[in-house]
N, C-alpha and C positions, 0 to 999 in steps of 0.2 A: 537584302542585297538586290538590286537592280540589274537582271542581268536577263540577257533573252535568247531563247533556244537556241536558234541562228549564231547566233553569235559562236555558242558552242561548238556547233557544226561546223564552222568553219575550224575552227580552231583543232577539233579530230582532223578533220581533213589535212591539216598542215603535219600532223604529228603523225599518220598513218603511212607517208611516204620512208620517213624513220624508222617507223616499227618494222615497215615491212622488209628492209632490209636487215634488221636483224632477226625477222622468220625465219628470211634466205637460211641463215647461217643456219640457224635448227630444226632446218625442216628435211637435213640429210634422212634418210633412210634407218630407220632404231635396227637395233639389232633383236632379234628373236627374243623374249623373255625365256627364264627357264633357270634350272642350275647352274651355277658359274664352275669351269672348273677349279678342282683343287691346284694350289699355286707350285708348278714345278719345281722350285726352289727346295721345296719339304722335304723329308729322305723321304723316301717309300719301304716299308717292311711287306714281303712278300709273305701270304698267308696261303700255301696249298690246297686248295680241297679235291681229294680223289674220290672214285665209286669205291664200294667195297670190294674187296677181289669177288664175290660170288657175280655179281653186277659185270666184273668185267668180262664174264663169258657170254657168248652169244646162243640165243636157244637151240642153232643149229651143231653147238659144242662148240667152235672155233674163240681163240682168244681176242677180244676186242683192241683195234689200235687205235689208240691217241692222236684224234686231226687236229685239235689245235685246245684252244681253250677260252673262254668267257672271264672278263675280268671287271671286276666296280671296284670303286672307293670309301673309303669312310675316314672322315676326318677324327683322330683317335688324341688327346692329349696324356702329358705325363706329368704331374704335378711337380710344379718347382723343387729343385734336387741342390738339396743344401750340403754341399759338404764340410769338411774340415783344410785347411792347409797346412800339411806340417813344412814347414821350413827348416831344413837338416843343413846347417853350417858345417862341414867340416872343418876339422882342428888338424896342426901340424907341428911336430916337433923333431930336433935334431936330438937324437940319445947321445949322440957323441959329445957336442957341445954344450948342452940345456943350457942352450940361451933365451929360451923363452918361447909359447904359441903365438903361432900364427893359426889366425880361422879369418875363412870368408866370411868375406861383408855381406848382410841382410840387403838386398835391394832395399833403395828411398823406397817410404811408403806416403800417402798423402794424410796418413791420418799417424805420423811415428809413437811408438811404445802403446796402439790400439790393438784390439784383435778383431777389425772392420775389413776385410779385403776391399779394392777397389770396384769389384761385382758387386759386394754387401750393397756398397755405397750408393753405386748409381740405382740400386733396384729400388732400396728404400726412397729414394730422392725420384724416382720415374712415376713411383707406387701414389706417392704422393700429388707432387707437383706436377703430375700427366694424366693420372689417373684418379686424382685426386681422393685418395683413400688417408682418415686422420691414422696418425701415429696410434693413437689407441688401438684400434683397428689390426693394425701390424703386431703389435703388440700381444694381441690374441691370435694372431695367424701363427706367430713363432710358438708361441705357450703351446699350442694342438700338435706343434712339430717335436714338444718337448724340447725347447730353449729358451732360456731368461734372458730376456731384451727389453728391459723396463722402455715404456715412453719417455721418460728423461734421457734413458740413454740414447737413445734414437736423434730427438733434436738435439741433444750437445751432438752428435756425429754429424747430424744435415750444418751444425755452423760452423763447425771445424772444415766439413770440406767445402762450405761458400768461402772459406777465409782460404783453402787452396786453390780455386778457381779464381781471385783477384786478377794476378798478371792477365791471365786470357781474357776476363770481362776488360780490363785497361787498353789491351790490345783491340778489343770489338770498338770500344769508346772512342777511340783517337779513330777507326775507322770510318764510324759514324761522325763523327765531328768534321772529318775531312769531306764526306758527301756534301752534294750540291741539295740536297732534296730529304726534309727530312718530316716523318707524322707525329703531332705529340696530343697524346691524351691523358688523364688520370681518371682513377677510379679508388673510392673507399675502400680501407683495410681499416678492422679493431686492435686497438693493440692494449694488453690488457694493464702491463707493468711501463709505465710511460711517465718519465717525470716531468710535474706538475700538469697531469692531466688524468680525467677520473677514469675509472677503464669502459665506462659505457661511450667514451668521446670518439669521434672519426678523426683516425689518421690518412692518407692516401699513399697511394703507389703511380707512381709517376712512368708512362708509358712511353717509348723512344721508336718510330721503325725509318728504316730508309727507305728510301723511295726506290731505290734499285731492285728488280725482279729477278736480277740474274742470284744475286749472292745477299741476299738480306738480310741484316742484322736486325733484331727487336731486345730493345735492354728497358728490363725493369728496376723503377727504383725506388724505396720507402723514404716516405718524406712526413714528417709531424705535422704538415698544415699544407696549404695548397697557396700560399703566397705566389705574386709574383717574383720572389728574390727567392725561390725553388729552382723555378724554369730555368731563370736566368743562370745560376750555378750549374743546371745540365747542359746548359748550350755553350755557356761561355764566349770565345769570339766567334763563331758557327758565324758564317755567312755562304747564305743559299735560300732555298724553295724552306715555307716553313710553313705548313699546313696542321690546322687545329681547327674545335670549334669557336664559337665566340666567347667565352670564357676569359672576363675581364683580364686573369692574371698573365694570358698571353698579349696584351695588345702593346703594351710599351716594349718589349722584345719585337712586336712587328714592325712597329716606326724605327726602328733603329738601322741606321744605312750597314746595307749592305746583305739585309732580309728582308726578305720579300713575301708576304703574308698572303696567303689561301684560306680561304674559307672551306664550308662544310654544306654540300648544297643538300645533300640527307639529313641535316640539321634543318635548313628551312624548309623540304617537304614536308618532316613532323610536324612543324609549325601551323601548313593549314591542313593537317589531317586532324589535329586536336580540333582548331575553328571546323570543321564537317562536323565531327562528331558532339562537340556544345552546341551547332550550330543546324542538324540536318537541311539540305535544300528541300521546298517542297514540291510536290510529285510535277510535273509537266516544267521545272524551273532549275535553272543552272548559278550556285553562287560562285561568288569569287576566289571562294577555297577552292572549287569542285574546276573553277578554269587553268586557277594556280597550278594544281596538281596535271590536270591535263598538258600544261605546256610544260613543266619541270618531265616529266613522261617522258616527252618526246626531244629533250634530252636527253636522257639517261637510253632510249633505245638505240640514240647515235651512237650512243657509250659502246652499249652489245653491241653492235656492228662491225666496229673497229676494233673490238678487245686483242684482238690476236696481231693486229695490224702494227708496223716498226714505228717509231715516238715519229719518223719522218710523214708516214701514210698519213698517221692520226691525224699531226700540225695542218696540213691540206685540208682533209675532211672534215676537221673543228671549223677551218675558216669556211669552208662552201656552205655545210650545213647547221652546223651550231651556232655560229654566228647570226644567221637571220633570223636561229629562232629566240636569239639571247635578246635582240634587236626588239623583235616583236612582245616579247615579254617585258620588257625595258617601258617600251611607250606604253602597253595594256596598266603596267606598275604606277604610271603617273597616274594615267588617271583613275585607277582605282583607289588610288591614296586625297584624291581627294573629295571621292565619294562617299570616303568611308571613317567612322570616328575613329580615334584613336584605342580608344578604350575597347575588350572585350578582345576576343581572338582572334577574328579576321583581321582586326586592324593591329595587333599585335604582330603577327604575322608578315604583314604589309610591311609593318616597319621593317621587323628583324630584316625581309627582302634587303627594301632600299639602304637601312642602314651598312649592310656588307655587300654592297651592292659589289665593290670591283674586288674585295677578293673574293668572289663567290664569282668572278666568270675570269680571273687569272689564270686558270688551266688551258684554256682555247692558244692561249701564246705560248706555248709549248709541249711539243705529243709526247712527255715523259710526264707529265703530271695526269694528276683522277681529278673526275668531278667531288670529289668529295674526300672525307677521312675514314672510310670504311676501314684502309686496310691495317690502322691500328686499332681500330677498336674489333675489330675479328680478332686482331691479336691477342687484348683481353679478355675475351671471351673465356678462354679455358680457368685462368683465374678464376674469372666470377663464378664458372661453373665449379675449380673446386674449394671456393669461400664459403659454398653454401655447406658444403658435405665438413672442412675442417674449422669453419665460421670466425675465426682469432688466431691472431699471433699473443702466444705468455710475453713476448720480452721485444725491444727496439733490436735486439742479436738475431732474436727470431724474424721480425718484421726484413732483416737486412737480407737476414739468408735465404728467405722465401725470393727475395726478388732477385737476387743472384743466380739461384738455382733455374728459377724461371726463366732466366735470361740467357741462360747455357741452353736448356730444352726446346726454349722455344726459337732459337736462331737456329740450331737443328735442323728441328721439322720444318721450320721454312726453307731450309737448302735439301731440302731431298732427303735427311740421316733419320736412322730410325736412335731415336734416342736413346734408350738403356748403352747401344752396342759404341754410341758414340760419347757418352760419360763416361761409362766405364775404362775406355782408352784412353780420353782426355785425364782421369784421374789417376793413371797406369804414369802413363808417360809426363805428366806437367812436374813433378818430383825430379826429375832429369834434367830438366830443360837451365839450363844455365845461359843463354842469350837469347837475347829477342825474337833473333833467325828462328830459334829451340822453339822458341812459343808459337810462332807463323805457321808452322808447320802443323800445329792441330784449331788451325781454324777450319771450318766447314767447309770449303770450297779447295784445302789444301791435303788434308788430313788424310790416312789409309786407315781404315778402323781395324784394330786385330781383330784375327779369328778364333770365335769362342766356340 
């Protein structure tokens, strides 16, 4: 690569005015390291300690009085408390007439003629797909509690209650479909029992989130292959913001009027950080990876700057300062493209740039969009994290239910709910719900979670 220090220079120099405003932002005042305290929330158990009576006299004989007292913490836990629910129906009858009993109705259950309580459910389904611990696992945690819960029974329980959670994931779906702004990604799942595929083969799990920060929905969903006529079944007539990486089976969903395709500019940083790494520059010498990334930089520090800032702030400051640096990256781009061969990773790279050239700088036209697709694939992260620890789904029922459940957990923890307390109520209360109002009312942004 041809390229000369100076040049460089200058180029920090452009991206340093960027940075430094988002120092600004993190250069507030840290707070003291040390202990955090314990979270008031907790109950508190008061633990006494007195002197012995001999202690409470004073050597002049007189009895010692009590000024006040010294108090610390310890954080103490109580291993999970499993109980029993007996359900007592009473019966009723007339002796005079014996016409027959009457007994109260059992509350709907979401799992009927099961002995899973709706706590069982969400804990095994949290244990799992939040905590990512396999069924097996559990399995052995009940056996040491003394209870038989074979791992078969476990996943028939996790797909009976994906198959009760449907209405609410249909209610998320139409929500999301309705957004202007939506991220999609997949990522590989095994699945072992699959027809006509061998169980060593890759199937995918197809990732949905909206772009809304206030109340965000993220829906997972198992798909046997990663075709483009996948995508298109989840989006259907979606028209809006549609942000992916470059992954063929998205691009004829992007040309289609009425969606408007975003690119993945984290996707083309990777691009010359591979070219750096096949390619190191040497010592006193700057390539056109090492400039690439420098100018993609001093985008992304604009990004920090404004992160907190209203989609109206951002629209402003994209055009004053993103803009000329997208400009300058724009003209560096030509003519690096024809410095440089096609072949090998720099020019790989080059390409991938130019080729998604305008939806890789489509976010500057509006402060509600990201430079990139991060924030669906943070969303898959916890997945991935727990594929490694339960590695396959046995059955396409299992593959369905894992991404249902996933999809309840993780729109959740994106609104603020701590998930066991907000399953457990969704699987309480959806048994009930006979109108669509009924279901509204336990989405995340609407919902009262009981008190457990």
């Amino acid at each position: 690569d041809a390229s000369a220090p100076e040049i460089a220079e200058s180029i920090d120099a452009e991206v340093s005015t960027a940075e430094s405003a988002s120092d600004a932002v993190s250069s507030a005042p840290k707070k003291a390291s040390g202990r955090k305290p314990l979270p008031a929330v907790l109950p508190r158990v008061r633990i006494e300690h007195d002197l012995a009576e001999v202690d409470k006299r004073c050597e002049c004989g007189c009895v010692k009085t009590c000024i006040g007292e010294d108090t610390s913490e310890q954080l103490d836990i109580i291993p999970a408390v499993v109980q029993v629910l007996v359900h007592a129906r009473k019966k009723y009858a007339c002796k005079a007439c014996e016409n027959g009993v009457h007994i109260a109705e059992l509350p709907k259950q979401p799992l009927p003629k099961s002995n899973a309580s709706p706590g069982l459910l969400a804990h095994i389904a949290v244990a799992k797909y939040q905590d990512g611990l396999p069924l097996y696992r559990m399995e052995t945690i009940f056996k040491r509690m003394g209870i038989h819960l074979p791992r078969n029974t476990l996943a028939n329980w996790m797909i009976k209650s994906s198959e009760c959670l449907q209405p609410l994931y249909n209610l998320l779906n139409d929500q999301l479909l309705d957004s202007d702004y939506i991220h999609m990604d997949e990522t590989r799942v095994q699945v072992l029992k699959e027809p006509d595929k061998t169980a060593e083969s890759l199937s995918y799990m197809w990732v949905r989130k909206t772009g809304d920060r206030e109340h965000p929905i993220i829906l997972f969903d198992y798909a046997s292959s990663r075709r483009t006529d996948v995508a298109a079944s989840l989006l259907g007539d979606y028209q809006g913001y549609l942000q992916t990486d470059d992954y063929a089976g998205y691009h004829r969903i992007g040309q289609q009027e009425g969606v408007t395709a975003l690119g993945c500019m984290a996707h083309a940083r990777r691009k010359f950080i591979e070219a750096q790494k096949v390619s190191p520059s040497p010592k006193g010498k700057v390539s056109k990876a090492d400039m690439a990334i420098t100018m993609i930089k001093g985008l992304y520090a604009i990004e920090a700057s404004i992160k907190d800032q209203s989609a109206e702030q951002k629209y402003q400051i994209r055009q004053e300062k993103s803009l000329p640096q997208l400009n300058k990256l724009r003209a560096w781009l030509d003519k690096a493209l024809q410095q440089t061969l096609p072949k090998g990773k720099t020019g790989e790279a080059l390409a991938y740039l130019d080729k998604n050239w305008d939806k890789l700088t489509v976010y500057i036209s509006d402060g509600r969009l990201n430079i990139d697709n991060n924030p669906v694939e943070n969303a898959i992260r916890p997945f991935a994290i727990g594929r490694k620890n339960w590695l396959f789904s046995d059955s396409q029922r299992g593959a369905k239910a894992s991404a249902m459940l996933y999809s309840i957990i993780e729109t959740a923890k994106a609104n603020g709910l701590e998930p066991y307390a907000y399953l457990r109520t969704v699987l309480t209360r959806l048994p009930h719900c006979e109108t669509v109002e009924d279901i509204e009312k336990l989405l995340p942004e609407n919902i009262e979670l009981a008190v457990i």
